[in-house]
C-alpha positions as CSV (number, residue, x, y, z in Angstrom):
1,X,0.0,0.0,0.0
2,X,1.8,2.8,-1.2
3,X,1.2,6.5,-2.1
4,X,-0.8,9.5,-0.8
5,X,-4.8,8.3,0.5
6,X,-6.2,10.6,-1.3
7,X,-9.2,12.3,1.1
8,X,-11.1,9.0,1.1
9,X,-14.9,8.0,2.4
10,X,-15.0,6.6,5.5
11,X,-17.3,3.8,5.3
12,X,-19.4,2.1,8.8
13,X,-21.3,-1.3,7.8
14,X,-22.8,-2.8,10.5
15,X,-20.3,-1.9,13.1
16,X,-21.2,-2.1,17.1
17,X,-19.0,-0.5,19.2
18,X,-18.8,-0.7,22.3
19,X,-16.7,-2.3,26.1
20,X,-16.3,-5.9,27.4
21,X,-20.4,-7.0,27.9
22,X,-21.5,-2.9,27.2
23,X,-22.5,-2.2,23.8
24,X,-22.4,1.8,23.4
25,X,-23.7,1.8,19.4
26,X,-25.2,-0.9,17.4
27,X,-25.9,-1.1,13.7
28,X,-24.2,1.8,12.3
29,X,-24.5,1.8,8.5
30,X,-23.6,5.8,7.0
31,X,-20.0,6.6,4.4
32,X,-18.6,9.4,5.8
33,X,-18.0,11.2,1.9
34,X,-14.3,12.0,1.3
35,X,-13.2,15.4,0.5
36,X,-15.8,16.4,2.9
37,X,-16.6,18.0,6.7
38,X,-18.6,15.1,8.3
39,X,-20.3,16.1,11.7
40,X,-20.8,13.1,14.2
41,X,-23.7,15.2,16.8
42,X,-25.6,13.7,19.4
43,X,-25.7,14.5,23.2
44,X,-22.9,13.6,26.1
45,X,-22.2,10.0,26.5
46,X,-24.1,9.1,23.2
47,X,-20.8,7.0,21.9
48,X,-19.8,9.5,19.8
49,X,-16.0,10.0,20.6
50,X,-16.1,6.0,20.7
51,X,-16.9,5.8,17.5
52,X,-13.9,8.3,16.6
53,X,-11.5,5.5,18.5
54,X,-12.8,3.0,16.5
55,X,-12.4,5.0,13.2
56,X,-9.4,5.7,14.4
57,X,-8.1,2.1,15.4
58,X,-7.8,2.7,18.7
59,X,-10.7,0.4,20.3
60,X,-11.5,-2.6,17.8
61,X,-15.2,-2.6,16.8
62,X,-17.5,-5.4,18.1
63,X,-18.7,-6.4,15.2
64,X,-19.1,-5.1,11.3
65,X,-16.5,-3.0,9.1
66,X,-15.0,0.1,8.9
67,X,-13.1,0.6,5.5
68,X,-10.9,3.9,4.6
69,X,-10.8,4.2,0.8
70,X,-12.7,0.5,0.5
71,X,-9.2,-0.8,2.3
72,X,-11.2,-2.7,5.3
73,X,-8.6,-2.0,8.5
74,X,-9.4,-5.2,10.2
75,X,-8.0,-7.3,6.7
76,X,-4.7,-5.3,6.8
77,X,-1.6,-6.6,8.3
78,X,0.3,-4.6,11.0
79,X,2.5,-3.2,8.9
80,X,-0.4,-1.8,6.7
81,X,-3.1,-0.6,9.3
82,X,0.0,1.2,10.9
83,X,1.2,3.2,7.6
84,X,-2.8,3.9,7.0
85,X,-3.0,5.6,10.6
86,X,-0.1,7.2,9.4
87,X,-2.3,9.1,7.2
88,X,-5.1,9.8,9.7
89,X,-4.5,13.3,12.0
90,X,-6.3,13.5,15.1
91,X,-7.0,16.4,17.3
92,X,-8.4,14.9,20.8
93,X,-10.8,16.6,23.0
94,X,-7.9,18.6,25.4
95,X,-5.0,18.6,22.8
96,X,-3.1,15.8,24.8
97,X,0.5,18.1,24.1
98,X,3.0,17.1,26.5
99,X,3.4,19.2,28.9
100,X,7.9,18.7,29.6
101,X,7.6,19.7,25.8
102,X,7.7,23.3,23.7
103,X,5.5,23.6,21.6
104,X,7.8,23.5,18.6
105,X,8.8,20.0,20.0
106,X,4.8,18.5,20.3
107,X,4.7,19.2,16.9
108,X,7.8,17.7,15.9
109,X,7.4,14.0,17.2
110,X,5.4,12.7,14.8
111,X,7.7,13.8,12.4
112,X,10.6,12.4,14.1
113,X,8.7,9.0,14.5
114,X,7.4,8.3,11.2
115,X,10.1,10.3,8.8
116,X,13.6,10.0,7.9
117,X,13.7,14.4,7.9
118,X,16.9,16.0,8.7
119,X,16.9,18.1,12.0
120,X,16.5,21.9,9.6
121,X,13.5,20.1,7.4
122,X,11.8,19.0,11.1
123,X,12.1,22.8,12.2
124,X,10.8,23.8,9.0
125,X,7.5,21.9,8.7
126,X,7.1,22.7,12.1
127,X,7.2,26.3,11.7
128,X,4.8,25.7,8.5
129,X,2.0,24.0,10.4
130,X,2.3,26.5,12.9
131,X,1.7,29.6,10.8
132,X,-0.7,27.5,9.5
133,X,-3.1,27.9,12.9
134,X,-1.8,31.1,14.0
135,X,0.9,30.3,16.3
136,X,4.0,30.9,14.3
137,X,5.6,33.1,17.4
138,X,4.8,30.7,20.3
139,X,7.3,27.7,19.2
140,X,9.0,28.1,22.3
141,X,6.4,28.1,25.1
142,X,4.8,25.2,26.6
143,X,1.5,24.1,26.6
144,X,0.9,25.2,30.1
145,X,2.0,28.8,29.1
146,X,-1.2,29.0,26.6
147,X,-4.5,29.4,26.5
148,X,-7.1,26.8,25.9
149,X,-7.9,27.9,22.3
150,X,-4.4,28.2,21.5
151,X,-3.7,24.6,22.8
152,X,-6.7,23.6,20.6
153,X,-5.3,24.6,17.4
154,X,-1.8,23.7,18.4
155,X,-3.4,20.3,18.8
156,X,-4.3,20.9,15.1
157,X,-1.0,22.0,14.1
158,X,0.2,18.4,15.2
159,X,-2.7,16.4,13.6
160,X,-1.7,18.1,10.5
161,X,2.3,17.4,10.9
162,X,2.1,14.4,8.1
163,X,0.0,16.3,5.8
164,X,-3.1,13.6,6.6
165,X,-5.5,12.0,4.0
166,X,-8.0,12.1,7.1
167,X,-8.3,14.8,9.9
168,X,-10.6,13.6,13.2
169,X,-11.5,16.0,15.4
170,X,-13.1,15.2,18.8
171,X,-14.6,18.2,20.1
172,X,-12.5,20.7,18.6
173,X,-15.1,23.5,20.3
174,X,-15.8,22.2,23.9
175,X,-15.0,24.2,26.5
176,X,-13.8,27.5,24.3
177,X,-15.9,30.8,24.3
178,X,-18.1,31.5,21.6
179,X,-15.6,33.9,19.6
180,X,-12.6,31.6,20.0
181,X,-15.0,28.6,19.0
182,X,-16.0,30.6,16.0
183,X,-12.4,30.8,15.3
184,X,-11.9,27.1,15.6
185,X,-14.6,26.5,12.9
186,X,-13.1,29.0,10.3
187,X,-9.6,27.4,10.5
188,X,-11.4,23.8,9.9
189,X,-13.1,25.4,7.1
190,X,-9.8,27.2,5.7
191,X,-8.2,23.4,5.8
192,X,-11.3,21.8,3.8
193,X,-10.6,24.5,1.6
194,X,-6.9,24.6,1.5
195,X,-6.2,20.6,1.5
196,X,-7.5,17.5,-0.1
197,X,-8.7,15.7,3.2
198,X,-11.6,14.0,4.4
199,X,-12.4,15.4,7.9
200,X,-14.7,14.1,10.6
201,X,-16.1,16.3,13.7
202,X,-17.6,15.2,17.0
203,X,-19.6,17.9,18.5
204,X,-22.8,18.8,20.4
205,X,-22.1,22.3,18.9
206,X,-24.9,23.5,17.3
207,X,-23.3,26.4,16.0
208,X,-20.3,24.9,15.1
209,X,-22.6,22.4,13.5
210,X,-24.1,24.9,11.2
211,X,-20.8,26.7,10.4
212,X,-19.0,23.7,9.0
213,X,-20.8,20.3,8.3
214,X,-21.3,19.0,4.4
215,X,-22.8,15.9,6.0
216,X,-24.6,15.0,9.7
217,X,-24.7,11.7,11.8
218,X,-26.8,12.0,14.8
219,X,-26.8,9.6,17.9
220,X,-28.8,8.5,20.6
221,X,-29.1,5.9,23.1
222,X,-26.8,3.5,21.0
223,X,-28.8,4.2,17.8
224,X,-27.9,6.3,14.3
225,X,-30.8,8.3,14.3
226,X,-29.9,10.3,10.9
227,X,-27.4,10.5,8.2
228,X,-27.6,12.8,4.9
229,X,-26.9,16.3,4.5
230,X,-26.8,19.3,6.9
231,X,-29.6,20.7,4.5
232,X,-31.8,18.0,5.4
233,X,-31.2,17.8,9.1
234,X,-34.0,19.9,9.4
235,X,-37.0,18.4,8.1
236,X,-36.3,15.6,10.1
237,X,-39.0,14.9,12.3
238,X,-37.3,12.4,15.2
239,X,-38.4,13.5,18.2
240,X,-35.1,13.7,19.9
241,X,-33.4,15.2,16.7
242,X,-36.5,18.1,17.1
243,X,-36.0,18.9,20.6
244,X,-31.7,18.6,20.2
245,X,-32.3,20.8,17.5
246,X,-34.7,23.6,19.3
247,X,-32.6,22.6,22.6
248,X,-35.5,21.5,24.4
249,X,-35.9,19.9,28.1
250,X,-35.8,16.3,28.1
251,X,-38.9,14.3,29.0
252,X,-37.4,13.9,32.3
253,X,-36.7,17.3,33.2
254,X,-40.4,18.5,31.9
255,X,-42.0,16.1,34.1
256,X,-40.2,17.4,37.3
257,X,-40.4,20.7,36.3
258,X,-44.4,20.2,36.0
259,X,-44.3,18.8,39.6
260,X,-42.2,21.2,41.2
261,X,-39.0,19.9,41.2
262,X,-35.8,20.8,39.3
263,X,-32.5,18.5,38.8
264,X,-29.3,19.7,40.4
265,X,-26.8,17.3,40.1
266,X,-28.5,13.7,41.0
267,X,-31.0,15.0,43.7
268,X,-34.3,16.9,43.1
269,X,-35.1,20.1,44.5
270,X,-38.3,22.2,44.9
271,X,-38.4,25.0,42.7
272,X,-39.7,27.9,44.4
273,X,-43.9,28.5,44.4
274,X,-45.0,31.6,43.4
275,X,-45.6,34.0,46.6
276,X,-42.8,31.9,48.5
277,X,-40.6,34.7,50.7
């Protein structure tokens, strides 16, 4: 297997994922288009990050296929799967830079681990991918010395070292505030635009949702609820898709609110009756 993966679909047939005895998804059937901004939604604890390890390699599925450019990663020998992750970038959820290193250096080690580069290419591509998120001046610093945003697109910076055929981003928004989010979803844009990849996003964003997906896979309670294009999200008329998408109450919460009662935490509350001092 040899030569650039060009921005390939990332195809789910079948495929269960989950731990041990759990099962956290079950029947996902959707081809995530190449070329294009895939947006895995659904609400915390859903499986979607899961299904990101799996895409990824990281946890082996339960059951079905997962196939990058119709190569199916479970048929590939080890020497094959590891030069196709080679060609996947991933930005977790918090970054995950190391923290003894500069920043210059966090960018570096893939390079240093999967290429023969000379010490003066190394600094070079680093510098590149660095300009390329807007943190050409802050080589030098560790992570600990930035802000969460910044740490966020260095995190980027890193998944984009080898110039991947496939850029997985889990959560690339969470936690940022809203302008430094927007931010986030421009740059994604700019490398859709820019480079020939095939790039999948775990969110709950709804904004960010908006801003950048081609395509939408929603999740709930171990179930693929919808998968087509953002311009059909919509008209979809799945109960919890409607009420994710109008950011409703849950059942649960409506029900306790109606009696009196609000959630905090695991316990219930009274909510306070009108004419109450």
């Amino acid at each position: 297997m040899s030569g650039r993966l060009e921005s390939p679909d990332i195809e789910l047939r079948d495929v269960s994922v989950g731990y041990g005895d759990r099962v956290v998804l079950r029947g996902i059937n959707t081809t995530l288009p190449g070329g294009r901004i895939s947006v895995i939604l659904g609400g915390s604890g859903c499986g979607k990050s899961t299904l990101l390890r799996n895409i990824i390699g990281l946890v082996p599925i339960q059951n079905g296929r997962i196939a990058l450019g119709g190569r199916d990663m479970a048929r590939l020998n080890p020497a094959e799967r590891l030069q196709l992750r080679r060609r996947m970038g991933v930005l977790f959820q918090d970054g995950a830079l190391l923290g003894s290193l500069r920043l210059g250096e966090n960018i570096a080690l893939p390079l240093r681990e999967h290429t023969e580069l000379t010490d003066s290419l190394i600094e070079e591509v680093v510098r590149m991918k660095l300009r390329l998120v807007g943190l050409a001046d802050f080589m030098n610093y560790f992570p600990s010395e930035l802000s969460g945003g910044m740490r966020k697109r260095a995190g980027l910076a890193r998944a984009m070292a080898l110039d991947p055929a496939v850029l997985l981003c889990d959560e690339p928004t969470s936690g940022l505030d809203p302008i430094t989010a927007a931010d986030m979803d421009q740059l994604i844009l700019e490398l859709k635009a820019t480079f020939n990849m095939t790039i999948v996003v775990v969110t709950h964003d709804l904004e960010s949702l908006t801003a950048i997906a081609d395509h939408v896979v929603v999740l709930n309670q171990g179930n693929m609820l919808f998968e087509g294009p953002l311009a059909a999200l919509g008209a979809c008329d799945d109960p919890f898709i409607v009420r994710f998408l109008k950011r409703q109450p849950s059942r649960e919460s409506r029900i306790l609110e109606e009696n009196g009662l609000r959630m905090t935490g695991r316990r219930c509350e009274s909510l306070p009756v009108h004419g109450d001092a």
